[in-house]
Structures are given as structure tokens and as C-alpha cells.
TIKE-807207 format. One record per residue (C-alpha): residue number from 1; residue in three letters; x, y, z. Coordinates in nm, 3 decimals, always signed. Layout:
N
@seq:NUM | type:ALA | east:X | north:Y | up:Z
...
***
This chain:
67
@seq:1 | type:UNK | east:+2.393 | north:-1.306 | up:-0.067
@seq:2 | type:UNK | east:+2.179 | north:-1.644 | up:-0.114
@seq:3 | type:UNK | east:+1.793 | north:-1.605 | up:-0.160
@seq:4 | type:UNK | east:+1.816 | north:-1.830 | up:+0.162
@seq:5 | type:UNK | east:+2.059 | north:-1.578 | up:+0.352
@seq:6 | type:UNK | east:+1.869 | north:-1.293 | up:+0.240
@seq:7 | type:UNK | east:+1.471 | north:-1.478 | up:+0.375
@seq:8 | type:UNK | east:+1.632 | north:-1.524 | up:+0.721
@seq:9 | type:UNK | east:+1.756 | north:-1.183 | up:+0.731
@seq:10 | type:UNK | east:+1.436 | north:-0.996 | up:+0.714
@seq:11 | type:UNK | east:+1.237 | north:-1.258 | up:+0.887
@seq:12 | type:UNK | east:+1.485 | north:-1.165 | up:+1.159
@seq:13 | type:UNK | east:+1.451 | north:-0.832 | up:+1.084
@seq:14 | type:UNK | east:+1.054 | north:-0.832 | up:+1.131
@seq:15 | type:UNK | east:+1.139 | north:-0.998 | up:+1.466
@seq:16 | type:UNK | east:+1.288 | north:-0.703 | up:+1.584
@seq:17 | type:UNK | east:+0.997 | north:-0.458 | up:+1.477
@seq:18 | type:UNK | east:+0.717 | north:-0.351 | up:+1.697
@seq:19 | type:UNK | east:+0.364 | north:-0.425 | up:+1.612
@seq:20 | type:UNK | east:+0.315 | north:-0.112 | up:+1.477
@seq:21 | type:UNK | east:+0.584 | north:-0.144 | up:+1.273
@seq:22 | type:UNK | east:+0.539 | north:-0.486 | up:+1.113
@seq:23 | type:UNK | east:+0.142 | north:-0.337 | up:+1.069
@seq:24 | type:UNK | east:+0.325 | north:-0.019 | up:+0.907
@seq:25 | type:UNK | east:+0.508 | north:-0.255 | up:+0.646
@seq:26 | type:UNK | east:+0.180 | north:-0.447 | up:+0.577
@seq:27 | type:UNK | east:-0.017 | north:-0.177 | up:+0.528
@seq:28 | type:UNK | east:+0.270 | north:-0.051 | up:+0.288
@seq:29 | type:UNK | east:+0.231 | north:-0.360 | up:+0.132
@seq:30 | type:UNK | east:-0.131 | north:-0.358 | up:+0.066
@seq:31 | type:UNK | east:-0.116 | north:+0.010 | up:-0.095
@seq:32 | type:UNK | east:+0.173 | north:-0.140 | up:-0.339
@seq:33 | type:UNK | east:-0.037 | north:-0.452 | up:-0.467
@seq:34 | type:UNK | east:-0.310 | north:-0.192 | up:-0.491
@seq:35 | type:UNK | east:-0.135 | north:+0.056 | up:-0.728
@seq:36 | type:UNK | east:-0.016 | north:-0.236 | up:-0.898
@seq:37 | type:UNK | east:-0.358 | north:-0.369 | up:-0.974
@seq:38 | type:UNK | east:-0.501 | north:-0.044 | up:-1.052
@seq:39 | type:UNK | east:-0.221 | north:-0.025 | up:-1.311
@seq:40 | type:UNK | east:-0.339 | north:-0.364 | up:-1.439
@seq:41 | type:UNK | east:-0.694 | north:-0.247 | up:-1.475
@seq:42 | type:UNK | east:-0.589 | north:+0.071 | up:-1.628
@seq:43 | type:UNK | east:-0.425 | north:-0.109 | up:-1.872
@seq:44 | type:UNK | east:-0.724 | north:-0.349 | up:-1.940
@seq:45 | type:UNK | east:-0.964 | north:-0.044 | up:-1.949
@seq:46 | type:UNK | east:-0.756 | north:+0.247 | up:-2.068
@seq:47 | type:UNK | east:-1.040 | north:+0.491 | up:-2.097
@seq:48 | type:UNK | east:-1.158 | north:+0.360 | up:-1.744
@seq:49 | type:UNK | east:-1.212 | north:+0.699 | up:-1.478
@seq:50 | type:UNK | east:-1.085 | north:+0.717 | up:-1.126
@seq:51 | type:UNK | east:-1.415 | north:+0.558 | up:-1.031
@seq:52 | type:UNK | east:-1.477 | north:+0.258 | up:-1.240
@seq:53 | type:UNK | east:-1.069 | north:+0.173 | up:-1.140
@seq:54 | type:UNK | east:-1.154 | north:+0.177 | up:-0.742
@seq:55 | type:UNK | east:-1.478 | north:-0.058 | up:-0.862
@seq:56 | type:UNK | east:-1.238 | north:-0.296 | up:-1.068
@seq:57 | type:UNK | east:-1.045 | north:-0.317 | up:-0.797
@seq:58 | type:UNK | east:-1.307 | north:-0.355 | up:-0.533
@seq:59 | type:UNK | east:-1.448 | north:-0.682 | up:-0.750
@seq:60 | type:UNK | east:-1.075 | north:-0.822 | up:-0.794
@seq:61 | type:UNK | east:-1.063 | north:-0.839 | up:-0.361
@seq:62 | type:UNK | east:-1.397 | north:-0.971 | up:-0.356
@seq:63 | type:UNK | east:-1.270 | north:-1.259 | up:-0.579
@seq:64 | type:UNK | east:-1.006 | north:-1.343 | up:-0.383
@seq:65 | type:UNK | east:-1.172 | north:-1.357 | up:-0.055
@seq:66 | type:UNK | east:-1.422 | north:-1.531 | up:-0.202
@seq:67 | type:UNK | east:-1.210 | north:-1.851 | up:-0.361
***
């Protein structure tokens, strides 16, 4: 399948879903780019604790609403 073929497919797809689905899937989303920055900011500040991660993160939003 083409990257083309495979875009309209799941914007066809997301069509077809609820609200409360397509909000499901974002919401999935969100927690994925989450864990994936908190891996990044583990791996900037390995002896970081829980705590100082969620704050890392919490600035890296803040930047991007921000710009």
C-alpha cells in the first residue's frame, strides 16, 4: 500500500468514529508523545526522580504553547 493509499484510509477511518472515539485516539495519542518525552528527559537526566521528569515535561508543553 502507498503512503497516499494508506493517509486516505484512516482519514476515512476517523470519519467513521464517534466523537468519543476520535477523542479516545487523541487522548491515546497525547499519553504516547508523553512517555516518549519522558523517555527523552530520562535520558538527558538519568538520575532524574519521578518528580523532576513530570516537571521536565511540564516546561517542554509550556514551550510549545508558548512559541
Amino acid at each position: 500500500m502507498k503512503p497516499q493509499e494508506a493517509l486516505a484510509r484512516q482519514i476515512a477511518r476517523y470519519r467513521e468514529m464517534t466523537c468519543g472515539e476520535r477523542i479516545a485516539v487523541a487522548l491515546r495519542l497525547h499519553e504516547l508523545a508523553s512517555e516518549m518525552a519522558r523517555v527523552g528527559i530520562r535520558a538527558q537526566y538519568p538520575t532524574a526522580d519521578p518528580g523532576t521528569v513530570e516537571h521536565h515535561l511540564r516546561q517542554r508543553r509550556r514551550l510549545i504553547y508558548v512559541s
